[in-house]
C-alpha atoms as one frame of an Amber mdcrd trajectory, in Angstrom:
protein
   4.813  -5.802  41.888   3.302  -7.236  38.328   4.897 -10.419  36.713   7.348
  -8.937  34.646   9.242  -7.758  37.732   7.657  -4.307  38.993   9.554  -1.631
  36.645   7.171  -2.216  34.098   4.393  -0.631  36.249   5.673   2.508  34.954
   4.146   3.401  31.716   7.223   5.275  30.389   9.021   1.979  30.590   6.238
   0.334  29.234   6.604   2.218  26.061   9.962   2.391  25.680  10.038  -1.469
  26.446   7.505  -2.503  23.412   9.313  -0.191  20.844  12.370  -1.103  21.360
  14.123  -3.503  18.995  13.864  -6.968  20.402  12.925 -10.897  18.592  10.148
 -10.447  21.801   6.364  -9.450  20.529   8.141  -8.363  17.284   9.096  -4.926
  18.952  10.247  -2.577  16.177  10.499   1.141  15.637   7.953   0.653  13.132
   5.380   0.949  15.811   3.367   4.227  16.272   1.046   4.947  19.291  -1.580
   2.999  18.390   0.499  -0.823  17.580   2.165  -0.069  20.894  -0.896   0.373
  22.917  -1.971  -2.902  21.043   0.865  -4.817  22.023   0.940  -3.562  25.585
  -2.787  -4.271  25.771  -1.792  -8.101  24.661   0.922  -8.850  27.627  -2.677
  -7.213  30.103  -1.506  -3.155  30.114  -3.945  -0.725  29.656  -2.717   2.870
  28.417  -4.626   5.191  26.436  -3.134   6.032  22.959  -2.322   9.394  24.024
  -0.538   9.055  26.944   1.664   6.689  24.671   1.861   9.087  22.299   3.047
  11.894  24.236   5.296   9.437  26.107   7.107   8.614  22.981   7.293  12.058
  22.036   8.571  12.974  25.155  11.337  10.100  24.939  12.066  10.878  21.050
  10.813   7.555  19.958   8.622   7.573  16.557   7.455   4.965  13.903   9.382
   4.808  10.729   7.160   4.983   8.080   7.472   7.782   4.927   6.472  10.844
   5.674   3.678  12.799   3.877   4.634  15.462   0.952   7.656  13.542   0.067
   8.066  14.783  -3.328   6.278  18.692  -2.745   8.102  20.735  -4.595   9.775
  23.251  -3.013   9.386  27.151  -3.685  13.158  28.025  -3.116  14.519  24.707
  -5.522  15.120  25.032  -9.150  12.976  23.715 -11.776  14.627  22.321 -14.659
  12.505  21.628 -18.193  12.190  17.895 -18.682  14.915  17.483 -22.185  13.765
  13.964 -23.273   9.605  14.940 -23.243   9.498  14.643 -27.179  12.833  12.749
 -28.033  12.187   9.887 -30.159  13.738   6.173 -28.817  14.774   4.446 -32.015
  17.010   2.277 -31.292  18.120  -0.704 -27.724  20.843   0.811 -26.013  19.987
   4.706 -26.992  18.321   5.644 -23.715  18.562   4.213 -20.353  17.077   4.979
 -17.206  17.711   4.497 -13.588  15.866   5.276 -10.916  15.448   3.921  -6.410
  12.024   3.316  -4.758  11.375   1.607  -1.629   8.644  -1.444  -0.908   7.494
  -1.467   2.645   8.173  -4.337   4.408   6.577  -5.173   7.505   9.696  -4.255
   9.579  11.021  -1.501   7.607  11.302  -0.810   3.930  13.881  -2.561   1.143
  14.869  -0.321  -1.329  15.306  -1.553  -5.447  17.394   0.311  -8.055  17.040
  -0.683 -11.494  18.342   0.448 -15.036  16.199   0.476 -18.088  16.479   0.830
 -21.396  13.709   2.706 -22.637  12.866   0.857 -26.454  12.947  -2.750 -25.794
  11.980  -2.150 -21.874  14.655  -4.577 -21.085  16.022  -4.562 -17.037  19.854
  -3.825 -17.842  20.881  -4.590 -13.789  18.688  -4.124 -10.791  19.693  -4.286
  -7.011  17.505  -4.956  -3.611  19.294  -3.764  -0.861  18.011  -3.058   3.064
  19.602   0.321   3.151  20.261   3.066   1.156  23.910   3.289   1.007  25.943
   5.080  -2.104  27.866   1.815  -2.619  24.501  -0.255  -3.183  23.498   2.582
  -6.115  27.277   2.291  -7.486  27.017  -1.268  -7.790  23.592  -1.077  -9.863
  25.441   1.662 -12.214  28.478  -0.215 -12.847  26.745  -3.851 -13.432  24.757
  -1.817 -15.827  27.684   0.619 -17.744  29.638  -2.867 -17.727  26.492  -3.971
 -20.297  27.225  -1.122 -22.965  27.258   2.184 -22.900  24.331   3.885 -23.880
  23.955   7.330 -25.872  21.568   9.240 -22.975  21.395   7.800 -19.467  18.632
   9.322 -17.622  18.063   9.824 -13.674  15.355  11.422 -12.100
């Protein structure tokens, strides 16, 4: 019987225990094998990284983190000529762009849309938001259309 109250001797428990969301040891889903085995090795466990590993595979836990190849282009997708590559911005307010990237955090990632216009450089509305929901992206587009309406808007 250990001190947290014998069903942590089991290593799947173990796992699942110090992933799990919880304010305790900052448990997120963040974690991969190797920040588990950390933590577990802090509270006095010792598990090699690959039994954790194919413990949380085996329970269908994984770290959240962005994936590799995110923006491979696909062989089966169609490819579209870029229209504005030699259009010439004369004027504020002619062309505006919008675009969503996310900043990792250490417990997940925020995500920031933003709308530009592309002569003076000028931030027309912008939006940080902890999930990517279609209302969060609507709200960015209409603070911005409510600003003017521009003669191009462009999204990637």
């Amino acid at each position: 019987m250990d001190a947290h109250g014998g069903w942590l001797a089991n290593p799947a428990y173990l796992v699942r225990w110090a992933v799990a969301p919880g304010p305790t040891l900052h448990r997120l889903p963040v974690f991969g094998s190797r920040k588990t085995v950390v933590e577990l090795a802090k509270l006095g466990f010792r598990l090699c990284r690959k039994r954790v590993r194919r413990l949380m595979r085996e329970m269908g836990i994984w770290a959240i983190y962005p994936k590799p190849r995110l923006s491979e282009n696909r062989e089966n997708h169609s490819k579209y000529s870029y229209l504005l590559n030699n259009f010439k911005v004369e004027e504020p307010g002619q062309v505006w762009a919008a675009g969503i990237t996310y900043i990792p955090m250490r417990e997940g990632f925020m995500y920031l849309a933003a709308t530009l216009d592309w002569y003076s450089r000028y931030v027309v509305s912008w939006k940080v938001s902890n999930s990517l929901e279609s209302s969060f992206c609507l709200e960015v587009l209409e603070q911005a259309l409510s600003m003017g309406n521009p003669a191009i808007f462009n999204i990637d």
